[in-house]
C-alpha positions in Angstrom: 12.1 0.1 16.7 11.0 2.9 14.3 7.5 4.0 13.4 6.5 5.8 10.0 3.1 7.4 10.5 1.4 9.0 7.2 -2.0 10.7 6.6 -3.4 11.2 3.6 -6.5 13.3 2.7 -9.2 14.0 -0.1 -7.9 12.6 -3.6 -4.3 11.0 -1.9 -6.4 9.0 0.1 -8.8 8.3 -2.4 -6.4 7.0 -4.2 -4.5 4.9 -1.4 -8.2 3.1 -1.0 -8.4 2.1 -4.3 -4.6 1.1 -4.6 -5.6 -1.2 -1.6 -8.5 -2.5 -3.6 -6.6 -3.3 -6.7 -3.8 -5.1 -4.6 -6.4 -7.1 -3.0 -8.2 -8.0 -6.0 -4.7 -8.6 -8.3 -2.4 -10.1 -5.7 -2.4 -13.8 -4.0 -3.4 -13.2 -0.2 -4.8 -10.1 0.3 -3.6 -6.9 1.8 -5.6 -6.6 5.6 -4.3 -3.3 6.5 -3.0 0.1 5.3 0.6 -1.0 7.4 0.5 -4.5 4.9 -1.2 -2.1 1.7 2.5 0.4 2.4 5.0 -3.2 2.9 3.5 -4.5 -0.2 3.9 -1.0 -2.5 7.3 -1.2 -0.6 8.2 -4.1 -2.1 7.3 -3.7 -5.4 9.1 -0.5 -5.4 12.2 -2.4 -4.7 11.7 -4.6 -7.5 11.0 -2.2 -10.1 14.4 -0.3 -9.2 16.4 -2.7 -9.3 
């Protein structure tokens, strides 16, 4: 199994906080952790290049 570890700090992870927030708030469900907050952006990555 892999593991991807990222740390973010001062406006990056600003930022990633209220990303979270906006997912939670826009999207059905809601987005319990950073790991779920990165699948989700994954996935709508995916979409939008394809």
């Amino acid at each position: 199994m892999s593991e991807f570890h990222a740390t973010l700090y001062g406006d990056d992870a600003e930022r990633a906080t209220q990303m979270k927030d906006r997912l939670d708030q826009e999207l059905p469900g809601s987005v319990a952790s950073n790991a779920e907050m990165v699948r989700t952006l994954l996935d709508l990555a995916e979409e939008s290049l394809e």
